[in-house]
C-alpha positions as CSV (number, residue, x, y, z in Angstrom):
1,X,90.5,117.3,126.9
2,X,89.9,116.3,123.3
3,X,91.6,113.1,122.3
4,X,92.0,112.7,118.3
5,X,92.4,108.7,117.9
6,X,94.5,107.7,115.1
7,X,93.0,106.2,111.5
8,X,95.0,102.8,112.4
9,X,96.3,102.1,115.9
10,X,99.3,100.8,116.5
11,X,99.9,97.4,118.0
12,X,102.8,97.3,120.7
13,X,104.5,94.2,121.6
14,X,107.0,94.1,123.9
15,X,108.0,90.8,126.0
16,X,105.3,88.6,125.5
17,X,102.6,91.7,126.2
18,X,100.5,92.7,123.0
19,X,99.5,96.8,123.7
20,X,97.2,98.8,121.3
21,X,97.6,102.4,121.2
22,X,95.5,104.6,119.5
23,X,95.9,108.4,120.6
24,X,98.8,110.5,121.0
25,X,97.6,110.2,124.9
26,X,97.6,106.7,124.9
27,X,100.5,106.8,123.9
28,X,101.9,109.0,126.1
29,X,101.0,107.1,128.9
30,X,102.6,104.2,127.2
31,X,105.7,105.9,126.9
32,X,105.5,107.0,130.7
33,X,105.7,103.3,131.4
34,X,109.2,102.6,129.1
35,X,112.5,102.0,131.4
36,X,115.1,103.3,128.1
37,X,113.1,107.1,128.4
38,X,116.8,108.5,127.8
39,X,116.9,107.4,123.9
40,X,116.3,109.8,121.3
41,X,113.3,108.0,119.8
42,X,112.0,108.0,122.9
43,X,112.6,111.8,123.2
44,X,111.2,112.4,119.9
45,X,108.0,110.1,120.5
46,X,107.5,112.2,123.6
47,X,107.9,115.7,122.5
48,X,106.1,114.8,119.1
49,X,102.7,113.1,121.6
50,X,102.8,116.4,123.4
51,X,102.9,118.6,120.3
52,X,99.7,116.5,119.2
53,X,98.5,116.8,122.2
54,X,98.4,121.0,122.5
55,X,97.1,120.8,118.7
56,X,100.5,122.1,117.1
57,X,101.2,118.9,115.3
58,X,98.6,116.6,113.6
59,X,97.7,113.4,115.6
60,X,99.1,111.2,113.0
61,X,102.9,112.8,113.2
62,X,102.9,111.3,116.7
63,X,101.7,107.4,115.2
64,X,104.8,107.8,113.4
65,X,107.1,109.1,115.9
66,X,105.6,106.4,118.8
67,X,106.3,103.7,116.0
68,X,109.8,104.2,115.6
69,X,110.2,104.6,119.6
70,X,108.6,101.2,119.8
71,X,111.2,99.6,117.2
72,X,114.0,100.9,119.6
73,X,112.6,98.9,122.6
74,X,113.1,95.9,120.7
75,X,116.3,95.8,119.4
């Protein structure tokens, strides 16, 4: 499997936890790991890592869509 890491990984926090994600896969597995998987970010982030992840979507389309799904677990 060939993972394309991102220009700028993102930094995750979430309760105290710092997480750095760099890969559409890394992310994946991070989003695995999120209790609210029913939200639409999270949806998004999760067909968007996949996408990247078969080569239909360039790796840095799913930075963007894992960033947004992180700002929803905050709020």
């Amino acid at each position: 499997m060939l993972v394309t890491r991102w220009k700028q990984p993102l930094v995750l926090e979430n309760q105290g936890l710092r997480i750095t994600v760099g890969s559409a896969e890394e992310a994946m597995n991070w989003l695995i790991h999120e209790p609210n998987q029913r939200s639409d970010r999270w949806k998004h982030a999760w067909h968007t890592c996949r996408a990247v992840h078969e080569g239909r979507l360039p790796p840095e389309e799913a930075r963007s869509a894992v960033r947004l799904a992180a700002e929803g677990t905050r709020q």
